[in-house]
N, CA, C and O atoms as a CHARMM CRD file, in Angstrom:
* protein
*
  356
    1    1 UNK  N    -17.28200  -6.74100   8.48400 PROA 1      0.00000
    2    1 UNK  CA   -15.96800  -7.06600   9.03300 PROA 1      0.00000
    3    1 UNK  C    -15.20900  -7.96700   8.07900 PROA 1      0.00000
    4    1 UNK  O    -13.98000  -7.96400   8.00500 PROA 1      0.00000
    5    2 UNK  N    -16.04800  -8.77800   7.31300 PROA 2      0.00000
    6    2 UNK  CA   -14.93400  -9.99000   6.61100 PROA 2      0.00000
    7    2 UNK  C    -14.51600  -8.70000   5.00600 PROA 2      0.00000
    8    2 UNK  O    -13.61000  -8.75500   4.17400 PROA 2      0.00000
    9    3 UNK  N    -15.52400  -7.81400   5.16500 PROA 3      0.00000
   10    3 UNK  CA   -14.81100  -7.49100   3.68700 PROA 3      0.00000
   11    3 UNK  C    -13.42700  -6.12700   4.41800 PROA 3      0.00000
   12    3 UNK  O    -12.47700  -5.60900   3.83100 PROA 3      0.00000
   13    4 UNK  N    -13.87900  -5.96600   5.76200 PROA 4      0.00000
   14    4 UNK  CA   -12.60400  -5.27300   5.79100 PROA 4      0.00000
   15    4 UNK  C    -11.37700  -5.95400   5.96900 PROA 4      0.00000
   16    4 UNK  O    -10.26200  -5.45100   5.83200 PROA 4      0.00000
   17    5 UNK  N    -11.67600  -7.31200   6.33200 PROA 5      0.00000
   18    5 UNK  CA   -10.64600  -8.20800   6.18300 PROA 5      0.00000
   19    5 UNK  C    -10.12400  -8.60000   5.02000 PROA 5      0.00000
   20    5 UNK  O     -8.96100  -8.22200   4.87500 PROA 5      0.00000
   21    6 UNK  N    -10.58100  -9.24200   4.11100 PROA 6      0.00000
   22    6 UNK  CA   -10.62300  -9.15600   2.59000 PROA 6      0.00000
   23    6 UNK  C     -9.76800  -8.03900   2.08500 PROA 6      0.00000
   24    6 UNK  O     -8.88600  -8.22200   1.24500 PROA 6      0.00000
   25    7 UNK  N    -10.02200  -6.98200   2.56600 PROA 7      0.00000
   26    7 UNK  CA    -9.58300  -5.78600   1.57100 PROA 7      0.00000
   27    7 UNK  C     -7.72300  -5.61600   2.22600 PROA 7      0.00000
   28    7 UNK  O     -6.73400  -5.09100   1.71400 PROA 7      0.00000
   29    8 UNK  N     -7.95100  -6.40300   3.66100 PROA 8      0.00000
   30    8 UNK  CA    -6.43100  -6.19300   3.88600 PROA 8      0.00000
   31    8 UNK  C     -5.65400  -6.85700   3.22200 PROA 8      0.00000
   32    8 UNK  O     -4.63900  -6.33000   2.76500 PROA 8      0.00000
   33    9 UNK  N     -5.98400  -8.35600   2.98100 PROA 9      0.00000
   34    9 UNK  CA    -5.15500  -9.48000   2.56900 PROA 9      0.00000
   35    9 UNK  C     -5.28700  -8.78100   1.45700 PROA 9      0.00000
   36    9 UNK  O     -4.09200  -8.66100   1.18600 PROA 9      0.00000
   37   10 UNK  N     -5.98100  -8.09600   0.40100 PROA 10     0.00000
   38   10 UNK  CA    -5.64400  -7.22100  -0.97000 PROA 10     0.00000
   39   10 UNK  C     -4.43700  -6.65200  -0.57200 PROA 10     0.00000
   40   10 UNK  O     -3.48600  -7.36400  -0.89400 PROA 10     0.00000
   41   11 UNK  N     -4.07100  -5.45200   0.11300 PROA 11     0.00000
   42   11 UNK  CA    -3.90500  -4.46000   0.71300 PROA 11     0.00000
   43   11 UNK  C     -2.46500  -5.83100   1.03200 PROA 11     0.00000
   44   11 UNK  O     -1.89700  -5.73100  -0.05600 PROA 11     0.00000
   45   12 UNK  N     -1.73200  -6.81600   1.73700 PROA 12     0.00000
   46   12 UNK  CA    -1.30400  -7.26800   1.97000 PROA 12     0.00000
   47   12 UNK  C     -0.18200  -8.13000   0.87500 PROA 12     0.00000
   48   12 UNK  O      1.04500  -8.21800   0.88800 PROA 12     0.00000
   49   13 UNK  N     -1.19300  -8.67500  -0.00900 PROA 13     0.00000
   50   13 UNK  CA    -0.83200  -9.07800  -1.27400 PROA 13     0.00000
   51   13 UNK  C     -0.10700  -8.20600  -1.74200 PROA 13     0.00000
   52   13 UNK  O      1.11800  -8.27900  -1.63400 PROA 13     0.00000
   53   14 UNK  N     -0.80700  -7.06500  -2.44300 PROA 14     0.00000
   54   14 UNK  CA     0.14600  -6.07700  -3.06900 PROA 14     0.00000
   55   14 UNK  C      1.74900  -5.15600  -2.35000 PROA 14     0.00000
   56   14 UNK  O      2.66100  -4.43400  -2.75200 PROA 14     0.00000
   57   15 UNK  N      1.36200  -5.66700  -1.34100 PROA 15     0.00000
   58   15 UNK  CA     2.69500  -5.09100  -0.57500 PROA 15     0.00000
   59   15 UNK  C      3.71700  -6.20400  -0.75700 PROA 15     0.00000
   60   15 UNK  O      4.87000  -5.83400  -0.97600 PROA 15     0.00000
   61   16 UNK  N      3.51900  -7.26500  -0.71100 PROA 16     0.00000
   62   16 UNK  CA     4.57500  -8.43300  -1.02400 PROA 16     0.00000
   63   16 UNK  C      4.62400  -8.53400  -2.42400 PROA 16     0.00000
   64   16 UNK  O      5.66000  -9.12800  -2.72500 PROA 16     0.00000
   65   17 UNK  N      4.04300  -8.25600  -3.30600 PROA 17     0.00000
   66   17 UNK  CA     4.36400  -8.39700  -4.93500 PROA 17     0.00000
   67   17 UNK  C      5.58600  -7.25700  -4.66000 PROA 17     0.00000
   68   17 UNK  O      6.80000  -7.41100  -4.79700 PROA 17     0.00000
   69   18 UNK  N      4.96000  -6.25600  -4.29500 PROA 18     0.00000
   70   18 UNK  CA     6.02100  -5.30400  -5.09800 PROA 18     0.00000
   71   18 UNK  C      7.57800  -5.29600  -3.91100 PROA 18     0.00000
   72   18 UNK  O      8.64300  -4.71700  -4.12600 PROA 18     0.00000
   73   19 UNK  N      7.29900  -5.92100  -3.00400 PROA 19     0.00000
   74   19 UNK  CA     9.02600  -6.25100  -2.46200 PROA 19     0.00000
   75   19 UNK  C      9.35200  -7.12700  -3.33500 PROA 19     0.00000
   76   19 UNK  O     10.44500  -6.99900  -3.88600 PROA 19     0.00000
   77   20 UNK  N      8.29300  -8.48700  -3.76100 PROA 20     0.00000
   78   20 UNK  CA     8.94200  -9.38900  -4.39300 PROA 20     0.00000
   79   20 UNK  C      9.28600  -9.12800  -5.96400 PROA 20     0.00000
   80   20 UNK  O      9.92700  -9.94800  -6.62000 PROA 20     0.00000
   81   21 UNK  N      8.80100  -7.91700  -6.49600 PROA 21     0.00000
   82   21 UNK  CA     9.70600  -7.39300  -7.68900 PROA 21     0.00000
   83   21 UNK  C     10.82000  -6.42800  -7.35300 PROA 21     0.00000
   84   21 UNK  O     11.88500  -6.50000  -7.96700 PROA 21     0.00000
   85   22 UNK  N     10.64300  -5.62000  -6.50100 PROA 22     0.00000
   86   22 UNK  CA    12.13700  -4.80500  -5.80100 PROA 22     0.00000
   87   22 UNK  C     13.11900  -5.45000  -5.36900 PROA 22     0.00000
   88   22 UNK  O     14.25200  -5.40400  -5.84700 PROA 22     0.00000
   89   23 UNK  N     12.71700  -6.18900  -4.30800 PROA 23     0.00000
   90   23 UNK  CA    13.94200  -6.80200  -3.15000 PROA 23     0.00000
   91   23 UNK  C     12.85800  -7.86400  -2.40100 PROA 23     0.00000
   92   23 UNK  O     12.02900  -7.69200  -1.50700 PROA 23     0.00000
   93   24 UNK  N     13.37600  -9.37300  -3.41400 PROA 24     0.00000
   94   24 UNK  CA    13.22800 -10.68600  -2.96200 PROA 24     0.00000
   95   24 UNK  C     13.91400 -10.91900  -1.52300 PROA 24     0.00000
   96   24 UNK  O     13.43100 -11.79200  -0.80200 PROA 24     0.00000
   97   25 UNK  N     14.99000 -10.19500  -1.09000 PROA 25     0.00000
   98   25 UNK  CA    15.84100 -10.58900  -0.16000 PROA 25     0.00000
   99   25 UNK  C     14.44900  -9.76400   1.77100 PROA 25     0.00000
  100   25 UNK  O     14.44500  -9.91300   2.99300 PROA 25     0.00000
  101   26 UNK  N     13.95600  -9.30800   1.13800 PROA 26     0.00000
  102   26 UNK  CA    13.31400  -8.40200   2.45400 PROA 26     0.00000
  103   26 UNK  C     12.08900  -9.64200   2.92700 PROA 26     0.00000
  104   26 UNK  O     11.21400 -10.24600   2.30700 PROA 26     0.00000
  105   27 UNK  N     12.41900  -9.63500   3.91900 PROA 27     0.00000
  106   27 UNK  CA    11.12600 -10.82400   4.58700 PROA 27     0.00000
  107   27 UNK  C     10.03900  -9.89000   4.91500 PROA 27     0.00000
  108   27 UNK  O     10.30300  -9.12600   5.84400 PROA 27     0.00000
  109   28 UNK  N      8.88800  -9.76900   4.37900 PROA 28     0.00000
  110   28 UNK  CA     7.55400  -9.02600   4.42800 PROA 28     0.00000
  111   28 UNK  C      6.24600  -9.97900   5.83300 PROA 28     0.00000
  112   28 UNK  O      5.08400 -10.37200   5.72500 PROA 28     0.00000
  113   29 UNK  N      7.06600  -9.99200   6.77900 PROA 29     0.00000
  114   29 UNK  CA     6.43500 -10.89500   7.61200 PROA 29     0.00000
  115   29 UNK  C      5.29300  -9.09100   8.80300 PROA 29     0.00000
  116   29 UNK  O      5.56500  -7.89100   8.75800 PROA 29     0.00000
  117   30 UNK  N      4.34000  -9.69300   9.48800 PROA 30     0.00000
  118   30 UNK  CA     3.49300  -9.29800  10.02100 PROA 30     0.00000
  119   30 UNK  C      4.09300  -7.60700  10.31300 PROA 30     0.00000
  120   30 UNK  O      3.67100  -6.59200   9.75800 PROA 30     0.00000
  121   31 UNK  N      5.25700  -7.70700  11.41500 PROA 31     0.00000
  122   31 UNK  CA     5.72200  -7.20400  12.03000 PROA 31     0.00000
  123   31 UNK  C      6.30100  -6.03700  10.77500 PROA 31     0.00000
  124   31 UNK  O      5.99800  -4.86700  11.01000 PROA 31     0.00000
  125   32 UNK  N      7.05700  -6.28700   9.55800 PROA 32     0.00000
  126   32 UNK  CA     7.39400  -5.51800   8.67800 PROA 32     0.00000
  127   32 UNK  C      6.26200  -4.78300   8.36500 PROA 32     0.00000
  128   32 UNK  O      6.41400  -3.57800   8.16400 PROA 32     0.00000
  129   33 UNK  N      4.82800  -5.41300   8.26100 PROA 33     0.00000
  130   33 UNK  CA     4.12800  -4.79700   7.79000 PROA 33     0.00000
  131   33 UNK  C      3.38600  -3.55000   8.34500 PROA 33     0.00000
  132   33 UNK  O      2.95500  -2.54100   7.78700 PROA 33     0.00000
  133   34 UNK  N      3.38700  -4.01000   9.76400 PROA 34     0.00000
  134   34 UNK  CA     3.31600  -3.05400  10.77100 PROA 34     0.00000
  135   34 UNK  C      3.89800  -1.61000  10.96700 PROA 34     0.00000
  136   34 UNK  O      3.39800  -0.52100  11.24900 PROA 34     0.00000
  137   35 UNK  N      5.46100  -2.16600  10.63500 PROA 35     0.00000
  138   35 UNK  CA     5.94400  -0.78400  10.01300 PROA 35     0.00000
  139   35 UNK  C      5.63900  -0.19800   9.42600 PROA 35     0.00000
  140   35 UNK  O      5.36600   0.90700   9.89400 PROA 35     0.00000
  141   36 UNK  N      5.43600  -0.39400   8.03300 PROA 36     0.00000
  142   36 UNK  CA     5.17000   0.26400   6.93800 PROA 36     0.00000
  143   36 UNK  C      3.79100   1.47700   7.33900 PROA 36     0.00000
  144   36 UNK  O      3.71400   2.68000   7.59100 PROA 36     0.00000
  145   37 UNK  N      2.81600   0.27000   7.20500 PROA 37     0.00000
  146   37 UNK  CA     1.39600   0.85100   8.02000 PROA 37     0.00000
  147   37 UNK  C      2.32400   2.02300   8.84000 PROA 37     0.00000
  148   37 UNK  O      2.77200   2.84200   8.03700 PROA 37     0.00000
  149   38 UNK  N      2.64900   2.24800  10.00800 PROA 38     0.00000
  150   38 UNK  CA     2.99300   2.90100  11.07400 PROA 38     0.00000
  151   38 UNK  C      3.80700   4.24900  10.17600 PROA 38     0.00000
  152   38 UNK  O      3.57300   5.44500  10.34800 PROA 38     0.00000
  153   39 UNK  N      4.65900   3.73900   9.34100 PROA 39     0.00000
  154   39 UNK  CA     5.67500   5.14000   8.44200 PROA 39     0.00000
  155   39 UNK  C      5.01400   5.83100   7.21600 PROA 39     0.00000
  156   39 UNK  O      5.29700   6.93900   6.76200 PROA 39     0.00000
  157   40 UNK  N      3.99900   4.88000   6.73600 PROA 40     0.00000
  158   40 UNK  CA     3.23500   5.83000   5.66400 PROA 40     0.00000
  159   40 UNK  C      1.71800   5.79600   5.35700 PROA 40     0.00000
  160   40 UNK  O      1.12500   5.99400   4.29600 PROA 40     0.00000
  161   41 UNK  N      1.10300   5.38100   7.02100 PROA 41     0.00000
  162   41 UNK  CA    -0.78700   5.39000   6.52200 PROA 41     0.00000
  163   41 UNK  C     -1.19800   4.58200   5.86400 PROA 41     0.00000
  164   41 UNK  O     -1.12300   3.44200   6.32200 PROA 41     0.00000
  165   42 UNK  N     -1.68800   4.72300   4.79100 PROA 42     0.00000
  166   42 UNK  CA    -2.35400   3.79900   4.20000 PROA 42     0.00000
  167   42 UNK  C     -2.06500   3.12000   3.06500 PROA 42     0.00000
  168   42 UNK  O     -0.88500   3.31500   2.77500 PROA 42     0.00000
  169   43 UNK  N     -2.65500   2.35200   2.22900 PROA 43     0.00000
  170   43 UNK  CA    -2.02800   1.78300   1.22800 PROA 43     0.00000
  171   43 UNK  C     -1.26700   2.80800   0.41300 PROA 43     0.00000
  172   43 UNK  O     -0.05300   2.99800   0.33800 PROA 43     0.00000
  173   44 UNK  N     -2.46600   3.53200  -0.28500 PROA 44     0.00000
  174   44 UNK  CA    -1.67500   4.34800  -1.04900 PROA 44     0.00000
  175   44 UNK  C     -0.26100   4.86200  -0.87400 PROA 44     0.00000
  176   44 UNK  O      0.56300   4.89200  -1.78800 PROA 44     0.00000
  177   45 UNK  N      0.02300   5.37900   0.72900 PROA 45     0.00000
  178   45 UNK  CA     0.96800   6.11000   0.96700 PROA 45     0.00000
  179   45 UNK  C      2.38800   4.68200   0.98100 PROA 45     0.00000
  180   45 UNK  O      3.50500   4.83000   0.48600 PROA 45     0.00000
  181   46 UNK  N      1.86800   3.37500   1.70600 PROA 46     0.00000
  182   46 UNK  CA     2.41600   2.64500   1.37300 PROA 46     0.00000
  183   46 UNK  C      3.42600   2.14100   0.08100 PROA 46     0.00000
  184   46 UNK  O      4.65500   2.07500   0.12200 PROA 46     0.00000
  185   47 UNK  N      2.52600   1.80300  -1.09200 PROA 47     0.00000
  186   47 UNK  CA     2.49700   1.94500  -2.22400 PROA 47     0.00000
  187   47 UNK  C      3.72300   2.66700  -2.69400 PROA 47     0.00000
  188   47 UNK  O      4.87000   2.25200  -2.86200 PROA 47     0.00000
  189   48 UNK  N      3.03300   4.21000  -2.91400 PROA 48     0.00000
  190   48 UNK  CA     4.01100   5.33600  -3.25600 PROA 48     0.00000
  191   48 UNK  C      5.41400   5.28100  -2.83800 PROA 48     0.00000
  192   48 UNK  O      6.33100   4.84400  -3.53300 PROA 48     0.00000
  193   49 UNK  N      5.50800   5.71700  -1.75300 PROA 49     0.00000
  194   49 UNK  CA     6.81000   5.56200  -0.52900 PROA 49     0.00000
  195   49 UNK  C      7.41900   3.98800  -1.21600 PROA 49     0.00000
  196   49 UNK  O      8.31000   4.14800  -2.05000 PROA 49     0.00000
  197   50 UNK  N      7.04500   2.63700  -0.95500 PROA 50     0.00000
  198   50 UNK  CA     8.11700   1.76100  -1.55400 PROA 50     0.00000
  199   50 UNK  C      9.05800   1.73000  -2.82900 PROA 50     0.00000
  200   50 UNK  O     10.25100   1.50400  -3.02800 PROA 50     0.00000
  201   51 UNK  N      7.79300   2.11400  -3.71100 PROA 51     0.00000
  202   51 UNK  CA     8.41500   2.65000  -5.37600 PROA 51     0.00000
  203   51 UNK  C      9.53500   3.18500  -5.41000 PROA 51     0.00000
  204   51 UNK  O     10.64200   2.79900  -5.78600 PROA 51     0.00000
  205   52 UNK  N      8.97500   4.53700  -4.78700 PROA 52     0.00000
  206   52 UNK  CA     9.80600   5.76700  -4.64400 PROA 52     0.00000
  207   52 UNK  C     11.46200   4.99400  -3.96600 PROA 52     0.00000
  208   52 UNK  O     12.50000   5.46700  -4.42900 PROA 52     0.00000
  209   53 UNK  N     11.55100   4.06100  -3.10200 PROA 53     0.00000
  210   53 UNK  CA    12.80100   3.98700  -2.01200 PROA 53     0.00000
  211   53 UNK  C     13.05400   3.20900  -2.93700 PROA 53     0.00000
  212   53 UNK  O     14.19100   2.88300  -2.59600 PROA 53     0.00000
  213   54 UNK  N     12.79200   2.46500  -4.17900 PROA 54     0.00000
  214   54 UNK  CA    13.68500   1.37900  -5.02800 PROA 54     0.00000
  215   54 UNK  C     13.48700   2.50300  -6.14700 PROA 54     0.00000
  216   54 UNK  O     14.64100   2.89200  -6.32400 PROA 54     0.00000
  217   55 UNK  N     12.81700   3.10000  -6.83900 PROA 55     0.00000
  218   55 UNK  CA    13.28900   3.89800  -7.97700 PROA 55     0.00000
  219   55 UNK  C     12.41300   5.19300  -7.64300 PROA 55     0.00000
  220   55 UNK  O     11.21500   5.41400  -7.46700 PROA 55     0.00000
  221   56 UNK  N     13.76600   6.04900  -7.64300 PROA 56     0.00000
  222   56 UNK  CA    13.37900   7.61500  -7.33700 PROA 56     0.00000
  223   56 UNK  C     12.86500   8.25100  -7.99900 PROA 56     0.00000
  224   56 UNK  O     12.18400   9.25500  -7.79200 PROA 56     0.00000
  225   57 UNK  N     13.27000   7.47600  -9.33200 PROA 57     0.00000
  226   57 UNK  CA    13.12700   8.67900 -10.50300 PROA 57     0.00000
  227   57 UNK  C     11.82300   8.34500 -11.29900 PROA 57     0.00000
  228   57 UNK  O     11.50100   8.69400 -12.43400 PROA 57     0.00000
  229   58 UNK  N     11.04200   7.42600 -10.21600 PROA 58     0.00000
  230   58 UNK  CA     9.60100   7.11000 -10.86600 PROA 58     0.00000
  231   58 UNK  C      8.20200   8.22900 -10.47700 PROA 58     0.00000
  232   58 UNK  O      7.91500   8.69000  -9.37200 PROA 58     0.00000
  233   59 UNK  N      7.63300   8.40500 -11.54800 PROA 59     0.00000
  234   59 UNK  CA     6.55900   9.30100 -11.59100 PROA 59     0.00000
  235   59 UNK  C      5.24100   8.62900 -11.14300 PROA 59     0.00000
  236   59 UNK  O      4.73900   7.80000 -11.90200 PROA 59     0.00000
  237   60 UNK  N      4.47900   9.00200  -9.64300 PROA 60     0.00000
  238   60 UNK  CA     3.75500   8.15300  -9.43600 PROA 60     0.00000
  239   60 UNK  C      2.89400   9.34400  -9.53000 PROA 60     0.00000
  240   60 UNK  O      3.14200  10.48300  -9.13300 PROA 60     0.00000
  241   61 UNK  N      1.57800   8.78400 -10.27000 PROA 61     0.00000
  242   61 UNK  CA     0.62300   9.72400 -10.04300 PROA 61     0.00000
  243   61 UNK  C     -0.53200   8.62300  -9.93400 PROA 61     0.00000
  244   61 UNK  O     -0.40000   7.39900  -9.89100 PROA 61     0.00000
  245   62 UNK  N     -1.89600   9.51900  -9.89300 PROA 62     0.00000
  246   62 UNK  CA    -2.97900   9.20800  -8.93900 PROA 62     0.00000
  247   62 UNK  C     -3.35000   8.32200  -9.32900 PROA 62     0.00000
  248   62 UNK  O     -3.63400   7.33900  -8.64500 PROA 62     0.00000
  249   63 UNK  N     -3.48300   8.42600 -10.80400 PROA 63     0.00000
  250   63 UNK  CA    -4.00900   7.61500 -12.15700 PROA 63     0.00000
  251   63 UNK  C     -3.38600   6.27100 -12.01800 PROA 63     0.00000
  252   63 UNK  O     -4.06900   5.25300 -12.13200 PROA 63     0.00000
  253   64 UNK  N     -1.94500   6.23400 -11.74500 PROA 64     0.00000
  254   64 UNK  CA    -1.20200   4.57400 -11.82200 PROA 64     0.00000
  255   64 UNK  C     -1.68000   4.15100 -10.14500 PROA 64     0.00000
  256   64 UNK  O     -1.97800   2.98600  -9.87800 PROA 64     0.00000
  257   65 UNK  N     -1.70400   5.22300  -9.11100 PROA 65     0.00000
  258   65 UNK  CA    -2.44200   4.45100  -7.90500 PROA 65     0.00000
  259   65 UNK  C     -3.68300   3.81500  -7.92700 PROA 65     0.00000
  260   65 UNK  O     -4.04500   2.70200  -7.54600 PROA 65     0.00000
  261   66 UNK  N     -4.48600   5.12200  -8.65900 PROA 66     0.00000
  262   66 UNK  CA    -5.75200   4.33700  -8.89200 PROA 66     0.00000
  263   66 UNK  C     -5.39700   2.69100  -9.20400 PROA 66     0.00000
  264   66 UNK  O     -5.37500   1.80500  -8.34900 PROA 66     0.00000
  265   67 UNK  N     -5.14800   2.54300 -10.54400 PROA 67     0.00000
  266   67 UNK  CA    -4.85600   1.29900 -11.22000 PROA 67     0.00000
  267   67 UNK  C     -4.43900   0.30500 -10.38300 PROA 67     0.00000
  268   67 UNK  O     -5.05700  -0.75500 -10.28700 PROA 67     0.00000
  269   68 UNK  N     -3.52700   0.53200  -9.81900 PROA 68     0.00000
  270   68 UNK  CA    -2.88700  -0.42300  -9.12300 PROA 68     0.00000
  271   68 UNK  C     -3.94600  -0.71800  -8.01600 PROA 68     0.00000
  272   68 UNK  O     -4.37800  -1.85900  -7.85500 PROA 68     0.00000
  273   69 UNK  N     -4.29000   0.17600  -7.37500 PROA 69     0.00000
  274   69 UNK  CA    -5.24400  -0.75100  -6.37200 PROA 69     0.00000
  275   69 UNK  C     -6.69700  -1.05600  -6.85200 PROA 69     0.00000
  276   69 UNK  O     -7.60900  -1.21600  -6.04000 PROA 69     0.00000
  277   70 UNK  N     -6.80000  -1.09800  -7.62300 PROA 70     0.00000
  278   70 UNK  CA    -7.96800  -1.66800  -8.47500 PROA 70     0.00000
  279   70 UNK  C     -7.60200  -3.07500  -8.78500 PROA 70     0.00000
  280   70 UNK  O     -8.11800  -4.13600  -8.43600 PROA 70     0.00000
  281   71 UNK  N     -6.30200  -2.73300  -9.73100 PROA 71     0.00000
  282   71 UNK  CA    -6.04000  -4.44700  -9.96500 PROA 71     0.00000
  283   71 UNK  C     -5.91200  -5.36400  -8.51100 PROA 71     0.00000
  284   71 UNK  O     -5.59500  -6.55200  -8.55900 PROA 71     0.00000
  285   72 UNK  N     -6.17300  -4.72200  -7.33200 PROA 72     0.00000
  286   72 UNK  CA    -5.47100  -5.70800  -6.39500 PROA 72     0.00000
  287   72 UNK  C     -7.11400  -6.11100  -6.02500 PROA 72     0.00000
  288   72 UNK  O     -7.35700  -7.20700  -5.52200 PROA 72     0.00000
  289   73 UNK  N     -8.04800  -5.27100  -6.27700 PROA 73     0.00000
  290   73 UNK  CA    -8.97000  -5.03000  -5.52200 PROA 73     0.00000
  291   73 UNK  C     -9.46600  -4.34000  -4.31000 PROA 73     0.00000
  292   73 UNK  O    -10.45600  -4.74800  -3.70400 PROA 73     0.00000
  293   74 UNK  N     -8.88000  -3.43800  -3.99800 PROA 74     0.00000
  294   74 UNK  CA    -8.83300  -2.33600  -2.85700 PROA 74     0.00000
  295   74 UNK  C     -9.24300  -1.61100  -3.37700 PROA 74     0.00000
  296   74 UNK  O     -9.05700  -1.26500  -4.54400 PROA 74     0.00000
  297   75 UNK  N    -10.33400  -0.97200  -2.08700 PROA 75     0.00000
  298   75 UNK  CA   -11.54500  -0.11700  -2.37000 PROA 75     0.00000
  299   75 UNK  C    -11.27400   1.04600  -2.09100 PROA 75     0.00000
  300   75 UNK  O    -11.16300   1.43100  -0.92700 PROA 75     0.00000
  301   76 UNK  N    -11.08800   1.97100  -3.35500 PROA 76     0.00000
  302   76 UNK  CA   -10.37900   3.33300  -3.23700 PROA 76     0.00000
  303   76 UNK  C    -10.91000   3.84500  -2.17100 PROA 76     0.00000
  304   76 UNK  O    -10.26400   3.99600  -1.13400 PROA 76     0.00000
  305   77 UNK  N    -12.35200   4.22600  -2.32100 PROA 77     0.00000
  306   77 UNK  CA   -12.93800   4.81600  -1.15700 PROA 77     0.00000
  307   77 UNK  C    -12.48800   4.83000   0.30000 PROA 77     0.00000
  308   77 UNK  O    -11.93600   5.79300   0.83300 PROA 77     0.00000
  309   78 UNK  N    -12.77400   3.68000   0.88900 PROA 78     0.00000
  310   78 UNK  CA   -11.72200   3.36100   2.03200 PROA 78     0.00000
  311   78 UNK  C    -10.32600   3.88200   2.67000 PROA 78     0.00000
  312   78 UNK  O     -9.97700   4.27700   3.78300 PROA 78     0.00000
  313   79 UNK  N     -9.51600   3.63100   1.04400 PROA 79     0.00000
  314   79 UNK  CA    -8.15000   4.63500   1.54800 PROA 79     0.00000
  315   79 UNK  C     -8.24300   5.99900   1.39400 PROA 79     0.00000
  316   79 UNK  O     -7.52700   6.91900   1.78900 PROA 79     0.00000
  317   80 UNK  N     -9.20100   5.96300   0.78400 PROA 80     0.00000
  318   80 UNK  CA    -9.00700   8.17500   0.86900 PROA 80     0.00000
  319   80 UNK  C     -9.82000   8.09900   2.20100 PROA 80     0.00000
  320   80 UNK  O     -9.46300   8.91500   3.05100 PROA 80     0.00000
  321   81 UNK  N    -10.70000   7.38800   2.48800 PROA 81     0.00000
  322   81 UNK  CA   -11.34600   8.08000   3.83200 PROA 81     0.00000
  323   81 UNK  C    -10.39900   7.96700   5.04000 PROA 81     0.00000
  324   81 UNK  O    -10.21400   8.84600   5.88100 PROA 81     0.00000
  325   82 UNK  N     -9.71200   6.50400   4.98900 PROA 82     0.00000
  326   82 UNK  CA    -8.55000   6.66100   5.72600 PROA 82     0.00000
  327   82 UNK  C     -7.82400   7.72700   5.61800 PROA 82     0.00000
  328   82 UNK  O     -7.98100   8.45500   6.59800 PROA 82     0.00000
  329   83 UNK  N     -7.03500   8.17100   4.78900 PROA 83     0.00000
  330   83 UNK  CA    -6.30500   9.22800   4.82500 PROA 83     0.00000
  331   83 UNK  C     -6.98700  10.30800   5.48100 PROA 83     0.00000
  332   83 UNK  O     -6.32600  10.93500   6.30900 PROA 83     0.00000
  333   84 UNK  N     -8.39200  10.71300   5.24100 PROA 84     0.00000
  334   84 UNK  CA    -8.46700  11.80500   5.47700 PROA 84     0.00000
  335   84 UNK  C     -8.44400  11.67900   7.35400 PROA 84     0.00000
  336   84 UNK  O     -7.77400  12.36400   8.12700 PROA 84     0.00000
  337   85 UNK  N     -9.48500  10.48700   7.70800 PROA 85     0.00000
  338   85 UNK  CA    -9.03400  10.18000   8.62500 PROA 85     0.00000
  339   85 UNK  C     -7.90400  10.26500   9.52700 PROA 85     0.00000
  340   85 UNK  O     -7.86700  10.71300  10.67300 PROA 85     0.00000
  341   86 UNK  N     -7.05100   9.79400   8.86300 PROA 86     0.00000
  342   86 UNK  CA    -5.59200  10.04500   9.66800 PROA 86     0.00000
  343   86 UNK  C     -5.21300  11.60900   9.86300 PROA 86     0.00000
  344   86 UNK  O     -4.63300  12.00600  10.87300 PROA 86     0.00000
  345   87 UNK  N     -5.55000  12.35000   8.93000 PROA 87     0.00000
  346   87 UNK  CA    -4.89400  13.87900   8.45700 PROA 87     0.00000
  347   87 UNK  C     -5.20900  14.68500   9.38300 PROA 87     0.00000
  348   87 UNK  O     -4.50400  15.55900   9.88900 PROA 87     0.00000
  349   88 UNK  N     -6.96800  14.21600   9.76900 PROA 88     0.00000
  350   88 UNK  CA    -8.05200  15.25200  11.20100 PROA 88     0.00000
  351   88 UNK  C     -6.90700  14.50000  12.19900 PROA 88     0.00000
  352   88 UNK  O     -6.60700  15.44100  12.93400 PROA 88     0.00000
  353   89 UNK  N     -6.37600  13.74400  12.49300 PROA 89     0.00000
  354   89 UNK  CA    -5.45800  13.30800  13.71500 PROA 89     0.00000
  355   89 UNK  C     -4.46700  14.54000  14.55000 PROA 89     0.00000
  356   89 UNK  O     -3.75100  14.21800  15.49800 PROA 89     0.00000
């Protein structure tokens, strides 16, 4: 349980870096985050989807997801099983 906790505050962190390089002005409080979670699954989809709504014309592939949640420390495994998880829904 504490490392699935752990892996959120990763998972948490990286969602406020990258508002706070897009749009300083967006308050990333609980409830925002909730959203997000709720409009695009999991980190990854998270991730992707924000990029994408501040620059369109960015090429996200698996390889820079990988990376990125590595550097945060989020355990790939996890989000693909999530996903797939969500997908049997």
């Amino acid at each position: 349980i504490i490392l699935i906790k752990v892996m959120k505050e990763n998972e948490i962190r990286l969602i406020k870096d990258l508002y706070n390089h897009y749009d300083q002005n967006q308050e990333v409080n609980d409830e925002y985050l909730k959203s997000l979670t709720e409009n695009y699954g999991t980190i990854r989809g998270v991730l992707m989807n924000v990029i994408l709504k501040y620059d369109p014309e960015a090429e996200i592939t698996d390889e820079y997801l990988h990376t990125k949640l590595k550097q945060y420390n989020i355990d790939l495994k996890s989000t693909i099983q999530e996903n797939d998880a969500n997908e049997d829904k």
